[in-house]
BAGUSE-854049 format. One line per field, with one value per residue (C-alpha): residue number from 1; x, y, z; chain. Coordinates in steps of 0.1 Angstrom, whole numbers, plus 5000, padded with zeros to 4 digits. Example, Ala and Ser with C-alpha at 12.3 -4.5 7.8 and 13.67 -1.06 7.14 Angstrom:
BEGIN
nr <- c(1; 2)
u <- c(5123; 5137)
v <- c(4955; 4989)
w <- c(5078; 5071)
kette <- c(A; A)
// end
This chain:
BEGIN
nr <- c(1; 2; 3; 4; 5; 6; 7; 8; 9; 10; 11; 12; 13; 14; 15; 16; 17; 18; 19; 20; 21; 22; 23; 24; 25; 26; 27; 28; 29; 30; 31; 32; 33; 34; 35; 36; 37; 38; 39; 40; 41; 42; 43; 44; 45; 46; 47; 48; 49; 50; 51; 52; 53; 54; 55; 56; 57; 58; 59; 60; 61; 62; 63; 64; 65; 66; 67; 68; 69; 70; 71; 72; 73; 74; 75; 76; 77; 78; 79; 80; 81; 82; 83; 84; 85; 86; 87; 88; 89; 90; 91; 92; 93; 94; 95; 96; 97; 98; 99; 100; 101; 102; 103; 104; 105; 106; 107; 108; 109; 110; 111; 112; 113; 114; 115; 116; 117; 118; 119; 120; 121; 122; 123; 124; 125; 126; 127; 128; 129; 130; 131; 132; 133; 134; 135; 136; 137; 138; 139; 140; 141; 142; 143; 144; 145; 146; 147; 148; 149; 150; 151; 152; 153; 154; 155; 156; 157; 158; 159; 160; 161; 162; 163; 164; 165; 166; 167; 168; 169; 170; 171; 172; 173; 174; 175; 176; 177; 178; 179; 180; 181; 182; 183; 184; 185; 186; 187; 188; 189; 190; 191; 192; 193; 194; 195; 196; 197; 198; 199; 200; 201; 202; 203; 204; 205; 206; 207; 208; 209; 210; 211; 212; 213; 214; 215; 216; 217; 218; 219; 220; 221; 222; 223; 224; 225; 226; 227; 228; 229; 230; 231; 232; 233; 234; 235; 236; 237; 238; 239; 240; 241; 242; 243; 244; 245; 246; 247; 248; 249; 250; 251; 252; 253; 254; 255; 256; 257; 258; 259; 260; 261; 262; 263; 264; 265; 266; 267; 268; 269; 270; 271; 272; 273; 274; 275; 276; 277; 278; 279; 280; 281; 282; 283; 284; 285; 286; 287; 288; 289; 290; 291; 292; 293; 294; 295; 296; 297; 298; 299; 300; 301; 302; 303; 304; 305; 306; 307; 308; 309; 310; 311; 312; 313; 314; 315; 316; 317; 318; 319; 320; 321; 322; 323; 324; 325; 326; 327; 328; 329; 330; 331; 332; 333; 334; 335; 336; 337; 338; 339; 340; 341; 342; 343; 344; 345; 346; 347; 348; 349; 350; 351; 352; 353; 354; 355; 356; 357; 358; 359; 360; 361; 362; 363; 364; 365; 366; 367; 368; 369; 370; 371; 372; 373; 374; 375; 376; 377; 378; 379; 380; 381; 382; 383; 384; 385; 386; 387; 388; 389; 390; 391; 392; 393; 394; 395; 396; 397; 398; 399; 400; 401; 402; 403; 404; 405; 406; 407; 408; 409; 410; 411; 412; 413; 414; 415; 416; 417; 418; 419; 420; 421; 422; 423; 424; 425; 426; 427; 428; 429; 430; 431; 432; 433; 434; 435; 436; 437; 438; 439; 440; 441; 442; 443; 444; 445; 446; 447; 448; 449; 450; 451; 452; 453; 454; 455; 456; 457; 458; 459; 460; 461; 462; 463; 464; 465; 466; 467; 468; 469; 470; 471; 472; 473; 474; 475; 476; 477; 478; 479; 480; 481; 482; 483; 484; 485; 486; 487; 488; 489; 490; 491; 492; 493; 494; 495; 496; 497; 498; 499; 500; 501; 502; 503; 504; 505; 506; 507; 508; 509; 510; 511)
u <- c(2989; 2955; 2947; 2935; 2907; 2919; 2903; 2888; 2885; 2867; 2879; 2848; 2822; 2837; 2824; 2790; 2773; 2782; 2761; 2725; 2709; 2687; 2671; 2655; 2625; 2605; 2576; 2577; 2580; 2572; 2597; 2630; 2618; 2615; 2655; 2664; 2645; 2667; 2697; 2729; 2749; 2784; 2788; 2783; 2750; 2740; 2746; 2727; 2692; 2712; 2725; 2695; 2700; 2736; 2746; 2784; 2777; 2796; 2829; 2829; 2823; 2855; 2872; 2861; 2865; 2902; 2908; 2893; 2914; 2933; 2897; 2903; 2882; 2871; 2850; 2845; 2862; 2823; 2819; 2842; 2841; 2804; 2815; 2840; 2817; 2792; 2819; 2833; 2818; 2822; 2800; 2771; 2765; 2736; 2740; 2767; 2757; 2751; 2731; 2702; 2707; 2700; 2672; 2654; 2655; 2641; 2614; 2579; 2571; 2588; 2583; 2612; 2642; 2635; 2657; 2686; 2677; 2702; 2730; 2713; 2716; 2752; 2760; 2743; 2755; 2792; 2785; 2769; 2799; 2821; 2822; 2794; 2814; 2797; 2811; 2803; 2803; 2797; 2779; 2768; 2752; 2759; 2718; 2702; 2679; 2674; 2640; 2633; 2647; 2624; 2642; 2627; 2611; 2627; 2636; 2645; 2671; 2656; 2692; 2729; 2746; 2784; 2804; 2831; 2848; 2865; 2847; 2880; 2874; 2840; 2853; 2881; 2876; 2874; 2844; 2822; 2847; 2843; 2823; 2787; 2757; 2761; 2742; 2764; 2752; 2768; 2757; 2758; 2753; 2752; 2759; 2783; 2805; 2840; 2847; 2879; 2899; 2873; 2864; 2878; 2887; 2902; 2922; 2884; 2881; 2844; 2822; 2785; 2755; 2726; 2693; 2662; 2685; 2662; 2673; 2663; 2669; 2688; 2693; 2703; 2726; 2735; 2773; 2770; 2783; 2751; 2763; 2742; 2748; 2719; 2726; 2711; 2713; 2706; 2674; 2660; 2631; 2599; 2594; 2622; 2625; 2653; 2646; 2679; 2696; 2700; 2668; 2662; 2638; 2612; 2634; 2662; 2692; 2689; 2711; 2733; 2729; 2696; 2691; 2720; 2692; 2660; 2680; 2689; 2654; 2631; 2651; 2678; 2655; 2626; 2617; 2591; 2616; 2612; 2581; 2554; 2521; 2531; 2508; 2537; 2570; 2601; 2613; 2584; 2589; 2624; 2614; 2588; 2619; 2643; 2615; 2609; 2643; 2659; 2686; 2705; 2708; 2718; 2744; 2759; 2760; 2775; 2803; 2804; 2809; 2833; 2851; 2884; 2882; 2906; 2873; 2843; 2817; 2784; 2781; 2746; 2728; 2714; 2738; 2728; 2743; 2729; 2747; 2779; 2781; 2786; 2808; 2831; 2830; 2844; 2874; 2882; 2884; 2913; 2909; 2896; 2915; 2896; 2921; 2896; 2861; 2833; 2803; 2792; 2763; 2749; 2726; 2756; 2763; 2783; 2766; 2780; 2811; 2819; 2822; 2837; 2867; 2868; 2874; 2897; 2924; 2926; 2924; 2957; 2949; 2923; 2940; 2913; 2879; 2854; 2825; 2813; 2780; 2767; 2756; 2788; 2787; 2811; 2810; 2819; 2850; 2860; 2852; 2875; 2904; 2905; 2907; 2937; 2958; 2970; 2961; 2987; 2975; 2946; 2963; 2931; 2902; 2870; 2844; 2832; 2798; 2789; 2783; 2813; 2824; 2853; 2847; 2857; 2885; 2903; 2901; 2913; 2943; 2953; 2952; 2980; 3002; 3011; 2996; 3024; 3010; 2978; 2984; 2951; 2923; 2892; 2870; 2850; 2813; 2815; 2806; 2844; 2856; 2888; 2893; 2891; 2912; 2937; 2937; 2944; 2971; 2991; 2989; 3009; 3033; 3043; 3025; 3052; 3030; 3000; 3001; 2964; 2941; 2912; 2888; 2865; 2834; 2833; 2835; 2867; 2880; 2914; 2924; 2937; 2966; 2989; 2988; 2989; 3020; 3038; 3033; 3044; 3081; 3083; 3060; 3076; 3051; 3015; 3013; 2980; 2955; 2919; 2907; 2879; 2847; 2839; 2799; 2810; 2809; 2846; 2849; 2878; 2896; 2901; 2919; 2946; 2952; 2953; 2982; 3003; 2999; 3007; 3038; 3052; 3046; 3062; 3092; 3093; 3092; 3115; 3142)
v <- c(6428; 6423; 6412; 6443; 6439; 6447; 6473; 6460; 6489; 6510; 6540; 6550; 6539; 6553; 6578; 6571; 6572; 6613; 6617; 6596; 6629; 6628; 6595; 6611; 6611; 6644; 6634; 6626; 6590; 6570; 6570; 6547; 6524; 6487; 6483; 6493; 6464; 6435; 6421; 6434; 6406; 6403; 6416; 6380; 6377; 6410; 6404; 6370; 6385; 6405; 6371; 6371; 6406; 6405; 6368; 6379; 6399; 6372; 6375; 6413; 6409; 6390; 6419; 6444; 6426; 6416; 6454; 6462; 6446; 6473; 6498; 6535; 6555; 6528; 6511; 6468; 6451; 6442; 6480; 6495; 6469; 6471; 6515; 6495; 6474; 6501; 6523; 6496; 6496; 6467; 6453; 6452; 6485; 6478; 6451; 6475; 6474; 6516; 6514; 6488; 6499; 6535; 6522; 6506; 6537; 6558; 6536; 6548; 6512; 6504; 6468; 6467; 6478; 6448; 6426; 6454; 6455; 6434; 6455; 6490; 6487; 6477; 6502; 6532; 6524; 6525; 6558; 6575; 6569; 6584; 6623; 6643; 6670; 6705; 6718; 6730; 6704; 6696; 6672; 6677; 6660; 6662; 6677; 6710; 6701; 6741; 6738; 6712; 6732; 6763; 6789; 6788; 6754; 6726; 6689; 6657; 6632; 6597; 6579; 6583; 6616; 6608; 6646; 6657; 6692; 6708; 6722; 6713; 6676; 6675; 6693; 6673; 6650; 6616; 6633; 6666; 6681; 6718; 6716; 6709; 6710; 6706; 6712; 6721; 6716; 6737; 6719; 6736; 6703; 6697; 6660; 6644; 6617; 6613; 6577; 6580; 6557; 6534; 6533; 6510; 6549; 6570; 6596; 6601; 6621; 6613; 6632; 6606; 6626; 6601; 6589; 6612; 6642; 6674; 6705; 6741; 6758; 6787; 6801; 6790; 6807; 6800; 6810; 6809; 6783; 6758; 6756; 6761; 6761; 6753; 6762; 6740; 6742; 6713; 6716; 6695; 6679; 6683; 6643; 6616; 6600; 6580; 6559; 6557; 6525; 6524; 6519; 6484; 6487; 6464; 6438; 6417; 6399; 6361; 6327; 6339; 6302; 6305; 6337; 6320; 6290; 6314; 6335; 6300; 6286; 6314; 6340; 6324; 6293; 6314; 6339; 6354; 6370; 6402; 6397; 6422; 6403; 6378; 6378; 6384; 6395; 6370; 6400; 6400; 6359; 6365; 6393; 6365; 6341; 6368; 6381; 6343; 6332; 6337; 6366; 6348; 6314; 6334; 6353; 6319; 6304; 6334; 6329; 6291; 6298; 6324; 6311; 6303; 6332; 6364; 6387; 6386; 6414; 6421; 6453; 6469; 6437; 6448; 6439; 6453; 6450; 6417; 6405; 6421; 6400; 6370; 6386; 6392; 6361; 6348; 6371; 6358; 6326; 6307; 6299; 6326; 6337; 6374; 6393; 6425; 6426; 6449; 6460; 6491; 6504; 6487; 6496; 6489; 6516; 6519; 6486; 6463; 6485; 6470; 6436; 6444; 6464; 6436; 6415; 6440; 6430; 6399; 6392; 6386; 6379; 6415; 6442; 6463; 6469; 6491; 6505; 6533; 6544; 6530; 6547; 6549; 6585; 6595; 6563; 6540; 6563; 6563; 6525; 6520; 6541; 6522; 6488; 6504; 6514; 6480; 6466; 6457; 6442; 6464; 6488; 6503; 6514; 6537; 6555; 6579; 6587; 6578; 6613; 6615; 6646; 6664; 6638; 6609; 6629; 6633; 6597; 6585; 6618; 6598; 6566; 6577; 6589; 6552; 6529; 6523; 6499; 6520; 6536; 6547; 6563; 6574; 6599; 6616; 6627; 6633; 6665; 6673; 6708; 6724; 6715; 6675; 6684; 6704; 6668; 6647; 6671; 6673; 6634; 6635; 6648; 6616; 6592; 6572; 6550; 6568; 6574; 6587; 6607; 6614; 6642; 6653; 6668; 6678; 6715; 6724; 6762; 6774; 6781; 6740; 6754; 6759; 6727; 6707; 6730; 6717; 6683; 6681; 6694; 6660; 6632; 6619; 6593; 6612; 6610; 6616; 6642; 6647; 6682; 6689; 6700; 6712; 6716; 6751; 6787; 6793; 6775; 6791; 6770; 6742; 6760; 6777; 6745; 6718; 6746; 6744; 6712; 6698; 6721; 6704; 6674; 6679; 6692; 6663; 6633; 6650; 6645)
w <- c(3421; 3411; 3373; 3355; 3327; 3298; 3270; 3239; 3210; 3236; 3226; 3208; 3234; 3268; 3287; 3271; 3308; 3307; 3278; 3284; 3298; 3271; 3281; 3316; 3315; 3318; 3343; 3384; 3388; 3420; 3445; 3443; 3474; 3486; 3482; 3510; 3528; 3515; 3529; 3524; 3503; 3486; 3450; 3437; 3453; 3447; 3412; 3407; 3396; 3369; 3348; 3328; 3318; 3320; 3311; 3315; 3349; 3372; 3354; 3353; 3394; 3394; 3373; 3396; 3427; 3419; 3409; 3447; 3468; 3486; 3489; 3501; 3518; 3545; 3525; 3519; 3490; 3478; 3480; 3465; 3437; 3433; 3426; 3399; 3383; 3376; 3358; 3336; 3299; 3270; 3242; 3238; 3255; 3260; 3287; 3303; 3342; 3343; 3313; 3322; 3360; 3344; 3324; 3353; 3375; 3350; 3338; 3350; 3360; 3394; 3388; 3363; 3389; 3410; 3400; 3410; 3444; 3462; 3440; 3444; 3481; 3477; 3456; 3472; 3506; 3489; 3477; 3506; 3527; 3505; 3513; 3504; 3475; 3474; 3440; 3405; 3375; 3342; 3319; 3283; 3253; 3213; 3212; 3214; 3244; 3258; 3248; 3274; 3299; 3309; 3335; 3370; 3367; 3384; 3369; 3387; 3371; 3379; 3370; 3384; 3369; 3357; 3355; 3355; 3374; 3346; 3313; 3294; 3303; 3288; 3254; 3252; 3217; 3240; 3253; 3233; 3215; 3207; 3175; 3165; 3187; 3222; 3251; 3283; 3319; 3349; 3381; 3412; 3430; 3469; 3476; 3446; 3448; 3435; 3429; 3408; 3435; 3431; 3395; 3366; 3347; 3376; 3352; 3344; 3380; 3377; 3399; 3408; 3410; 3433; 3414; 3416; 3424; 3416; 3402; 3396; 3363; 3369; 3335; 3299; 3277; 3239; 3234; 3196; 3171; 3184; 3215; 3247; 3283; 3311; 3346; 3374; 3410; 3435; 3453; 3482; 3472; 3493; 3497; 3497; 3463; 3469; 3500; 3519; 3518; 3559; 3569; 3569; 3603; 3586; 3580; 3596; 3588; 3575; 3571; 3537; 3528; 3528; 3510; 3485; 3480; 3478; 3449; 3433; 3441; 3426; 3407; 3387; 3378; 3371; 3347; 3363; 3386; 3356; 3351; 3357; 3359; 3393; 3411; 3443; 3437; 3443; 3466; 3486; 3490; 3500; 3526; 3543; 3546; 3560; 3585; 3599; 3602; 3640; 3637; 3670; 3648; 3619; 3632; 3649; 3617; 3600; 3625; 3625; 3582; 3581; 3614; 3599; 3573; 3574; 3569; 3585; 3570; 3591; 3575; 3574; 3590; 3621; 3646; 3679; 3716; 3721; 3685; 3697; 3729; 3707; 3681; 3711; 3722; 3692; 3694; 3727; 3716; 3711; 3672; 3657; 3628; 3617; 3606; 3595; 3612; 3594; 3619; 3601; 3593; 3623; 3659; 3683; 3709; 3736; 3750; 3729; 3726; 3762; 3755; 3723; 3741; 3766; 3741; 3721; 3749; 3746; 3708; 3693; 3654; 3646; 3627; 3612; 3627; 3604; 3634; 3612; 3610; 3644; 3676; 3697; 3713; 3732; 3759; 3733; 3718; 3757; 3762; 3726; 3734; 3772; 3753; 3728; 3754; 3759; 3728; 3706; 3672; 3657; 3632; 3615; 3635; 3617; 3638; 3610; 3619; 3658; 3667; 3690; 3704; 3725; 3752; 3735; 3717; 3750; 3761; 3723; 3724; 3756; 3743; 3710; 3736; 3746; 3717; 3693; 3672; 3656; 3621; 3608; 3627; 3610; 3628; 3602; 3607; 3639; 3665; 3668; 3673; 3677; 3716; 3706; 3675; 3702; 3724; 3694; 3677; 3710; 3713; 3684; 3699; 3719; 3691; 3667; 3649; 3636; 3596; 3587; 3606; 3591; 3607; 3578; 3579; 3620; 3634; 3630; 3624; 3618; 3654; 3660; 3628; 3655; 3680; 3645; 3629; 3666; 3666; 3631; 3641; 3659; 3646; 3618; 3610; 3603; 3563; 3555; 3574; 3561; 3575; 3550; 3545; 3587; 3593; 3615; 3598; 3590; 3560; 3553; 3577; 3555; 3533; 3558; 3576; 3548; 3536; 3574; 3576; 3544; 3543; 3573; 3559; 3528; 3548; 3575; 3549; 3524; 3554)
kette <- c(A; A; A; A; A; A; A; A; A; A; A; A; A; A; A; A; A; A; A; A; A; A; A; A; A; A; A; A; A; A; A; A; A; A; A; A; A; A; A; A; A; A; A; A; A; A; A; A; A; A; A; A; A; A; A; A; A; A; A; A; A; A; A; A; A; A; A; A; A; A; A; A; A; A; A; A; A; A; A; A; A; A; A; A; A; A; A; A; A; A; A; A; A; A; A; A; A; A; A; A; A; A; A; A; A; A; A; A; A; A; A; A; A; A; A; A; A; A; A; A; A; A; A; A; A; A; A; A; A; A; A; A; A; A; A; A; A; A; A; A; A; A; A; A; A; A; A; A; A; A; A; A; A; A; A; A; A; A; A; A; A; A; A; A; A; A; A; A; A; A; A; A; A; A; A; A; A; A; A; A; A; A; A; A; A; A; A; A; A; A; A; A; A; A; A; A; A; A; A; A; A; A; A; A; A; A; A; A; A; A; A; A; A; A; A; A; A; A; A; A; A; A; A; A; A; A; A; A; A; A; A; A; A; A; A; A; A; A; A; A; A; A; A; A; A; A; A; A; A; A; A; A; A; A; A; A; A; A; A; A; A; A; A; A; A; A; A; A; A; A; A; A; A; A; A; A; A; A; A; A; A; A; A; A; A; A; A; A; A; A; A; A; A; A; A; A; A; A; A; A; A; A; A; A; A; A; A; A; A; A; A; A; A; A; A; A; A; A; A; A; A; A; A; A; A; A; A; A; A; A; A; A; A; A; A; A; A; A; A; A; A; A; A; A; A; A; A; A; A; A; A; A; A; A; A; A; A; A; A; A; A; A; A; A; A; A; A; A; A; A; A; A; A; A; A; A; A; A; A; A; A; A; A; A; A; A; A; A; A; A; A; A; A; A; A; A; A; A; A; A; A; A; A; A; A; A; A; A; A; A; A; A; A; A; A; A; A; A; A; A; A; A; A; A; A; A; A; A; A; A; A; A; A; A; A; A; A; A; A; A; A; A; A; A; A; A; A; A; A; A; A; A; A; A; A; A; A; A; A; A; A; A; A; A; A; A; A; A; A; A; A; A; A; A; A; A; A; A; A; A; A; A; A; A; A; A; A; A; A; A; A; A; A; A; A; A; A; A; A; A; A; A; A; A; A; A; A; A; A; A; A)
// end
């Protein structure tokens, strides 16, 4: 059971993120940029430029890493807990992670969010694989701020949005209350995030709005008793202002050692790591190292380090076909001890997926391998399933995002009818519609081992209800189906089949 932190008189001080709206800053900004280019790092590392700042930082890492041992929604223990960290809140608040983070993104000088880079890039890639949430919500402050807000124009919050869903939430006296002046925001907003089963305050249900998310004013209305409400709507902006954390083409992936001695070397033994007036950023010293160093001799040192670990993350560090051939050869070998293996957010495709499914049947220790966000396609779901058929250790496999289609759904429907050892498969973000659902949902007919499917956000209507409503009269093991949020026109499908389907449920584990 992992050590929970515990509270400290916070009563009065929680939820304070909900409120800082007043601190944007009304005037474009440059672009949030130059993150994206540094390597992706553990939540320790990522957090090393911050102990000035934050001289307690590292111990509220351990807090939240300890609290994130068990991460939902496929993502990394240093994920998830970097999602934890930013949510937690002590004294001072002003060294509170999401306040200087917050502070840094909105300042108008770009040199000042340096030092959050490693973090920021942890952090957003976290949050942009949760699922995108298409909803209405709310945030408010104890201010009249409706003359800021003109109808028509449009405004762009430069820090991360905290809401919530419910207008009862916000009022409630831990948060507003219903008395004095308040301003009221009703967000129609297009991409949130809900991080409640990764945040330190899930009864919170707090819905995570990105940085430099722009907004049109819809209209304002003042309900009487100094209260007004402003209604936004989500806009795209014309120009990227938030550079996306997976585009790291200008860079490539170094020795962690060494990064772990350039960090030592230059930011936590120098000051000028914040400063403004150096004459070259420490980031731009650290990029020269990670560009120089040989990605081939990295990655076999990454193995050599981490060979007798349980984990081995290469997550977001450029693995690509060639890398893969070496990664398998390590699971063929005799004393390799990975027990979870993370390649996502990666170049592999269905290249490297050969060797990896070679090597898939002869490994005996993997259990979970995370291949999300890569460039699979439909060969490499087809070279996977092949590889699972006679597997009989991996439990947990996750190929959200690899643009696989109907294809590869047939070849992995064939592989649950005789694999009786796989219980979660995540296929989320995918080109999947309702003839690849159909393969899968008759495959679980035959399947007794499978406990979560997850097939959100593909192009799926109502007409797979009825294969699903079948299997579910004989599976007795599927506990946990993710149908939302399908790309195709029938939206209303998610509503009619989450219904059948979690009505059989109910009934089959009630026996």
């Amino acid at each position: 059971m992992a050590w929970k932190y515990q509270e400290d008189n916070l009563d009065e001080m929680r939820n304070l993120r909900y409120f800082d709206i007043e601190d944007e800053p009304r005037k474009m900004l440059l672009p949030i940029e130059g993150y994206e280019l540094v390597p992706l790092m553990s939540l320790e590392m990522a957090v090393k430029p911050l102990e000035q700042l934050i001289p307690d930082i590292q111990r509220k890492v351990y807090v939240a890493k300890e609290n994130s041992q068990e991460p939902q929604d496929s993502l990394s223990k240093d994920e998830s807990g970097s999602i934890h960290l930013y949510t937690m809140e002590w004294e001072p608040h002003s060294q509170c992670l999401y306040f200087v983070l917050n502070t840094a993104l909105r300042a108008e000088n770009r040199q000042e969010l340096k030092p959050f880079f490693p973090y920021l890039k942890l952090f957003l890639i976290a949050l942009l694989k949760l699922p995108s949430e298409k909803r209405t919500v709310w945030r408010g402050v104890k201010l009249n701020l409706s003359e800021q807000y003109v109808k028509g124009n449009t405004v762009t919050w430069w820090g991360l949005s905290s809401c919530t869903e419910s207008i009862s939430v916000l009022e409630s006296p831990q948060f507003l209350g219903k008395s004095g002046t308040r301003t009221l925001f009703n967000i129609e907003c297009e991409n949130g995030r809900i991080i409640r089963r990764h945040s330190y305050y899930p009864k919170e249900n707090e819905i995570l709005l990105l940085p430099a998310t722009q907004f049109q004013i819809i209209d304002k209305i003042d309900i009487g008793s100094d209260t007004h409400i402003i209604h936004l709507r989500e806009v795209e902006t014309p120009f990227p202002f938030l550079q996306s954390p997976f585009d790291t083409t200008s860079t490539s992936a170094t020795n962690s050692a060494d990064i772990t001695h350039k960090f030592n070397e230059i930011v936590i033994n120098k000051a000028s790591f914040i400063s403004t007036n150096t004459n070259r950023s420490t980031m731009e010293k650290v990029l020269v190292a990670i560009t120089k160093y040989p990605k081939e001799k990295w990655l076999k040192h990454e193995i050599e380090q981490h060979r007798a670990d349980k984990d081995m993350i290469l997550g977001g560090q450029n693995i690509t076909d060639q890398d893969v051939e070496i990664i398998a050869e390590e699971l063929m070998a005799s004393n390799t001890c990975w027990y979870r293996l993370w390649l996502g957010n990666n170049k592999v495709t269905f290249t490297g997926v050969r060797n990896l499914s070679i090597a898939l049947k002869i490994n005996s220790t993997l259990v979970k391998l995370y291949l999300d966000w890569n460039k699979l396609g439909d060969e490499g779901a087809i070279l996977i399933a092949e590889s699972l058929k006679t597997n009989k250790m991996l439990k947990v496999i996750n190929l959200h995002w690899n643009k696989i289609g109907d294809h590869g759904c047939l070849e992995l429907a064939e592989m649950l009818k005789v694999n009786q050892t796989l219980e979660e498969l995540r296929l989320g973000h995918n080109l999947i519609t309702d003839s690849g659902t159909n393969f899968i949902s008759t495959a679980l007919i035959k399947n007794n081992s499978l406990v979560v499917l997850d097939l959100h956000e593909n192009q799926i209507t109502d007409n797979c209800v009825k294969t699903f409503y079948e299997a579910m009269k004989t599976n007795r093991t599927l506990k946990q189906l993710d149908l939302t949020h399908q790309t195709c026109k029938r939206v209303d499908a998610n509503a009619t089949m989450n219904v059948a389907v979690r009505g059989k449920i109910q009934e089959m584990t009630s026996l």
